[in-house]
RODO-2510 file (C-alpha; in nm, 4 decimals, decimal comma):
residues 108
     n   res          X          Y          Z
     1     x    -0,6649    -2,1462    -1,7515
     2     x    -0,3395    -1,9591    -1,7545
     3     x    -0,2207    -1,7301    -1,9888
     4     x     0,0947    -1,6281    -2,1128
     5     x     0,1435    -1,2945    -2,2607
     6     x     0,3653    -1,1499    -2,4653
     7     x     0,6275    -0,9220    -2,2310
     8     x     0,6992    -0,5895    -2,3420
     9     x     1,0459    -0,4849    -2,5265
    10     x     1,0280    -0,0859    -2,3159
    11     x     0,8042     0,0866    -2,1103
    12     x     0,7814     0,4352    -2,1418
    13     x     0,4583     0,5586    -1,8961
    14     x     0,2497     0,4170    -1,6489
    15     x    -0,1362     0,5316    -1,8903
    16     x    -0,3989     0,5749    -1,6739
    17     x    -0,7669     0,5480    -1,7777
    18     x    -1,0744     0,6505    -1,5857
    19     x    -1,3796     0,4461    -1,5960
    20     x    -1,6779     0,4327    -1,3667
    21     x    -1,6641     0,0653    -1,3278
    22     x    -1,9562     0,0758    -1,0725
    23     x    -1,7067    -0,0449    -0,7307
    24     x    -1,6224    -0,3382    -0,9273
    25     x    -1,2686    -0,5181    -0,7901
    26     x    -1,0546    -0,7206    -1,0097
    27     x    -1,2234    -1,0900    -0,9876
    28     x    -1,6081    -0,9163    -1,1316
    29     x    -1,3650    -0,7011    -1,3867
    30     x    -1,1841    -1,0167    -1,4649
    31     x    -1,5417    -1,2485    -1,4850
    32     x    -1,7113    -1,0020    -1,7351
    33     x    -1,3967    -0,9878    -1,9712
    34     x    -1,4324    -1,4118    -1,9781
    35     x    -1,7845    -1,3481    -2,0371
    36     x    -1,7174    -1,0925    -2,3666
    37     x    -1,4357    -1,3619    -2,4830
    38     x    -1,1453    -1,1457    -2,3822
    39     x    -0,8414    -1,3333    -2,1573
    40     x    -0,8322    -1,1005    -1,9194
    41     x    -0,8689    -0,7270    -1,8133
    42     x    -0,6460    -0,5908    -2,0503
    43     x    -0,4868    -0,3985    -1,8019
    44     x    -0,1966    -0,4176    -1,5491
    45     x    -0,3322    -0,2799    -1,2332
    46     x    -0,7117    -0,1702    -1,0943
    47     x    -0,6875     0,0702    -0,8698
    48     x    -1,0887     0,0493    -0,6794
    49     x    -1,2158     0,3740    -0,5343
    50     x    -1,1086     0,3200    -0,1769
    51     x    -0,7229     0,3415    -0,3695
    52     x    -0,6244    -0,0495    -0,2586
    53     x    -0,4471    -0,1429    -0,5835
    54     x    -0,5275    -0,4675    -0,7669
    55     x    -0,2672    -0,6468    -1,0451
    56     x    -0,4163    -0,8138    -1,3122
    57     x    -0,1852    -0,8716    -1,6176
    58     x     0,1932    -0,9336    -1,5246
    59     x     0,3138    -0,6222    -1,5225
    60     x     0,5888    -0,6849    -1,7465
    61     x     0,3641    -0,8261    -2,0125
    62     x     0,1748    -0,5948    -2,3074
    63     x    -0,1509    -0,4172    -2,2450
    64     x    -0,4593    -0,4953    -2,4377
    65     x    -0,4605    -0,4488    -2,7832
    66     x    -0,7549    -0,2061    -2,7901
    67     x    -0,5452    -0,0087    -2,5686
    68     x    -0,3168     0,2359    -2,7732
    69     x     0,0083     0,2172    -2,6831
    70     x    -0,0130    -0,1205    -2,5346
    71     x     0,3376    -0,2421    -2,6746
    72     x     0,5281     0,0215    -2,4158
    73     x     0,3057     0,0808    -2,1691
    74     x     0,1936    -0,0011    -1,7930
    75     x    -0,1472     0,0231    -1,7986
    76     x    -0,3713     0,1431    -1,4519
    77     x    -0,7592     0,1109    -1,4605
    78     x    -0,8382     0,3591    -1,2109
    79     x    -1,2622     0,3290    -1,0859
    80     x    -1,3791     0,6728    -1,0954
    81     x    -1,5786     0,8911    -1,2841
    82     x    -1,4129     1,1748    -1,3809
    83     x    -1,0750     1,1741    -1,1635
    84     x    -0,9265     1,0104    -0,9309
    85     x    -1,0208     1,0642    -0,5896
    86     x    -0,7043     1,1555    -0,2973
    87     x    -0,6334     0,7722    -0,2702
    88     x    -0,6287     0,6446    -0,5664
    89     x    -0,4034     0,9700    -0,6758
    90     x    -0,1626     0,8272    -0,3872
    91     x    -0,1669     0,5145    -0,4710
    92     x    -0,0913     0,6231    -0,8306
    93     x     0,1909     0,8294    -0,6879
    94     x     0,3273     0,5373    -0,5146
    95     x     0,3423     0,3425    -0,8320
    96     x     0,4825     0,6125    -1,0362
    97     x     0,7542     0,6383    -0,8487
    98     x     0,8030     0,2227    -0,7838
    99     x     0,8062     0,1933    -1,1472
   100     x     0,9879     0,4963    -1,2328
   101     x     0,7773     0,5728    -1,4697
   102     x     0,5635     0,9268    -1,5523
   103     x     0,1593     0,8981    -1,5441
   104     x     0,0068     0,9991    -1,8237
   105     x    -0,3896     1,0043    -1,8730
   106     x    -0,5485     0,8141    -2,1502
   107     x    -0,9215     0,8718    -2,3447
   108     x    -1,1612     0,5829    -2,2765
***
């Protein structure tokens, strides 16, 4: 099934949030949301532990709606615990500056 979200009107940040999601990649994130009834993620990009980055949502597209902020933001789903580890920092980095947009840390 493909889905069609609505695309965001501005971005304004790239919001990162940190969640232990156990060395999970994007297919077994994607799987349990279909299980739980969501469409998808909810987020842009996964970035695993090991810092290879994984897109999800189109990028251009609003976040989940549990997310706050979803109408103007990128959002990054970065697997760690409590933060992210040297790769996954530069592989934030890297998209920061791709996307010209500032990182900005978000509650769980």
């Amino acid at each position: 099934m493909f889905v069609k979200f609505r695309k965001r009107k501005t971005t304004d940040a790239m919001r990162v949030v940190i969640r232990d999601i156990h060395g999970a990649d994007r297919e077994q994130l994607y799987k349990k949301s279909r299980k739980i009834g969501d469409l998808d993620t909810g987020f842009h990009i996964v970035i695993l532990s090991n810092g290879l980055v994984e897109f999800d949502r189109d990028i251009k597209a609003v976040a989940s709606h549990r997310l706050p902020y979803n109408e103007e933001s990128l959002y990054v789903l970065v697997d760690a615990t409590e933060k992210p580890n040297d790769a996954q920092r530069n592989s934030l980095t890297r998209l920061s500056i791709e996307y010209g947009l500032p990182i900005e840390y978000v509650e769980d």
